[in-house]
SETI-967830 format. One record per residue: y, z, x of N, C-alpha, C, O in turn; residue in three letters. Coordinates in steps of 0.001 Angstrom, whole numbers, plus 500000, padded with zeros to 6 digits. Layout:
residues N
Y;Z;X;Y;Z;X;Y;Z;X;Y;Z;X;Ala
...
This chain:
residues 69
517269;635581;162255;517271;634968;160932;517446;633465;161117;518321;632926;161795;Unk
516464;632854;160401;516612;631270;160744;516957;630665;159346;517387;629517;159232;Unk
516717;631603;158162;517026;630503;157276;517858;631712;156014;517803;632937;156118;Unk
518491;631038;155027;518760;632226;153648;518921;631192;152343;519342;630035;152341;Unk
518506;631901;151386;518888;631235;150297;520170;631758;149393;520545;632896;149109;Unk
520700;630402;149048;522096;630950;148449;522105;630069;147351;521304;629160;147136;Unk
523138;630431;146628;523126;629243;144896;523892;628311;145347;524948;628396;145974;Unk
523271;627366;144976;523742;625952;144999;525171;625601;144562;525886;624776;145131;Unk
525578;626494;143235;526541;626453;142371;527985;627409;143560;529185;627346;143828;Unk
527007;628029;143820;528446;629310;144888;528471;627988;145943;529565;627490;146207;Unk
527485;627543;146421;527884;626683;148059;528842;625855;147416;530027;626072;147666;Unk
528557;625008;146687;529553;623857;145862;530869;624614;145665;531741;624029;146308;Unk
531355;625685;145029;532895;626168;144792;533049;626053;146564;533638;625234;147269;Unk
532625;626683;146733;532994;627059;148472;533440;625773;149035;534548;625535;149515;Unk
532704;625186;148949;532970;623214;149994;533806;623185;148953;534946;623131;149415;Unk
533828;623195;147704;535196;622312;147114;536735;622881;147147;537716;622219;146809;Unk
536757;624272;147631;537695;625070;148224;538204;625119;148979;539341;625574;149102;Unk
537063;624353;150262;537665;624147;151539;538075;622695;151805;538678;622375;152830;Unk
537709;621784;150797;537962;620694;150926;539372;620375;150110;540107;619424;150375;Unk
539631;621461;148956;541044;621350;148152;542198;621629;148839;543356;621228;148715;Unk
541430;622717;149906;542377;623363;151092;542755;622324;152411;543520;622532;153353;Unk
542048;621319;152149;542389;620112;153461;541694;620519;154458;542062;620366;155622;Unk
540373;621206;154039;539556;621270;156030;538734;620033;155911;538526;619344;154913;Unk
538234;619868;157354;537564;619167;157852;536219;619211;158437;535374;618318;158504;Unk
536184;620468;158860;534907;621198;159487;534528;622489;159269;535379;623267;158836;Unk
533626;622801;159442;533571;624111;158668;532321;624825;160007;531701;624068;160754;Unk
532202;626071;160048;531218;626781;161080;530376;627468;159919;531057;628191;159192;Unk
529237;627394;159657;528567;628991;158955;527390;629569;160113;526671;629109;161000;Unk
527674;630743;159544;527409;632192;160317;526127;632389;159358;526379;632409;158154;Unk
524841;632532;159733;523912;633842;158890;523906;635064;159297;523565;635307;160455;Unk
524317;636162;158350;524491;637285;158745;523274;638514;158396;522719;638656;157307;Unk
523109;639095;159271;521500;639653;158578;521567;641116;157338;522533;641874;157243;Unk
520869;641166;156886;521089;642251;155954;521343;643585;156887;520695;643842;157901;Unk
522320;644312;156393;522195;645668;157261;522577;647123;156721;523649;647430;156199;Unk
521582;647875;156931;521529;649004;155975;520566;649190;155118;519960;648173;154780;Unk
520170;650414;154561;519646;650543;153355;520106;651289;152017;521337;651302;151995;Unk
519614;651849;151011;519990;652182;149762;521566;651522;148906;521808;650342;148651;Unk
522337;652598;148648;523195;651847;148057;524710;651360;149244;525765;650814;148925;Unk
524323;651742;150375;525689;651197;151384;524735;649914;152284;524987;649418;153382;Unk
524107;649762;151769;523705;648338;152123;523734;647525;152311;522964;647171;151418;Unk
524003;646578;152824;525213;644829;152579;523678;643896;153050;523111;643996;154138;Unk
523201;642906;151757;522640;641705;152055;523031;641014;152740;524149;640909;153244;Unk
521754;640213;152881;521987;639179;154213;523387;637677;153197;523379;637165;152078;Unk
524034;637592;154044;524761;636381;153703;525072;634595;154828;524427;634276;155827;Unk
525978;633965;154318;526512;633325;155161;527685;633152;154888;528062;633053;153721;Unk
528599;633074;156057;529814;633163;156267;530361;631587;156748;529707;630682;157268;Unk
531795;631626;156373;532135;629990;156433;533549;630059;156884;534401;630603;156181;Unk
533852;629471;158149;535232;629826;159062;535401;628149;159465;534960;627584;160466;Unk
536225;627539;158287;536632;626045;158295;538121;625707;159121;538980;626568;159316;Unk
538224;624357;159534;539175;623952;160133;539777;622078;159652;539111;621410;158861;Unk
540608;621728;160067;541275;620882;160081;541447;619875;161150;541469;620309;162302;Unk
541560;618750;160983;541515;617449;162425;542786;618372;163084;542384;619283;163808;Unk
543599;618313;163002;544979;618654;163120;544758;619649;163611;544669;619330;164797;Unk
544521;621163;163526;544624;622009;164160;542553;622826;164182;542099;623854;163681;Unk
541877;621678;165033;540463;622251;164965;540078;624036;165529;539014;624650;165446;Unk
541718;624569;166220;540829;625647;166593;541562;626737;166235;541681;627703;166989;Unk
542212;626660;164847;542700;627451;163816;541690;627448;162958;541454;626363;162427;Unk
541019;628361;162668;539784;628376;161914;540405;629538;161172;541024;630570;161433;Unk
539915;628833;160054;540303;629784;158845;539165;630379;157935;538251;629658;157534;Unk
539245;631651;157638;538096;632556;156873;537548;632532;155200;538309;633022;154366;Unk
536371;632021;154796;536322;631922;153581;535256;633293;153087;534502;633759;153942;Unk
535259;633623;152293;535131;634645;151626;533207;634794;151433;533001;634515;150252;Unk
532197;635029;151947;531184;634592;152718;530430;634423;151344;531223;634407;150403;Unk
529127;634295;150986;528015;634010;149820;526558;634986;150122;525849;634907;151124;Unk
526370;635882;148974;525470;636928;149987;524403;635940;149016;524563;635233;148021;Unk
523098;636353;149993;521875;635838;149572;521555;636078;147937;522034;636833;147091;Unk
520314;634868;147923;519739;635546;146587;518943;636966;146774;518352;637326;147792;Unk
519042;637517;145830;518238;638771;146396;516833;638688;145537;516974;638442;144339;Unk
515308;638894;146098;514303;638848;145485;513820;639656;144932;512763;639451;144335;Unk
């Protein structure tokens, strides 16, 4: 997976969450869709942010699943 689309409006809470929270850096993950029918989980991205201060305490944010088409 090289690319996903996500809402603009979800990425924005997210950065302003992690930025209210005092990080500094942030990692995202694309995760691929896996499964089918209703136990299914869309593709998302995941966001594991950190701080100058402690860069390799990475902390877990709550991920953004794709738009679905």
């Amino acid at each position: 997976m090289d690319e996903i689309e996500i809402s603009v409006k979800d990425l924005y809470e997210k950065a302003k969450m992690m930025l209210d929270d005092g990080m500094d850096t942030v990692v995202l993950r694309l995760c691929e869709a896996d499964g089918e029918g209703d136990d299914a989980l869309p593709a998302c991205v995941s966001f594991e942010a950190s701080t100058s201060e402690a860069p390799f305490a990475g902390v877990d944010y709550e991920e953004i699943e794709a738009i679905s088409e």
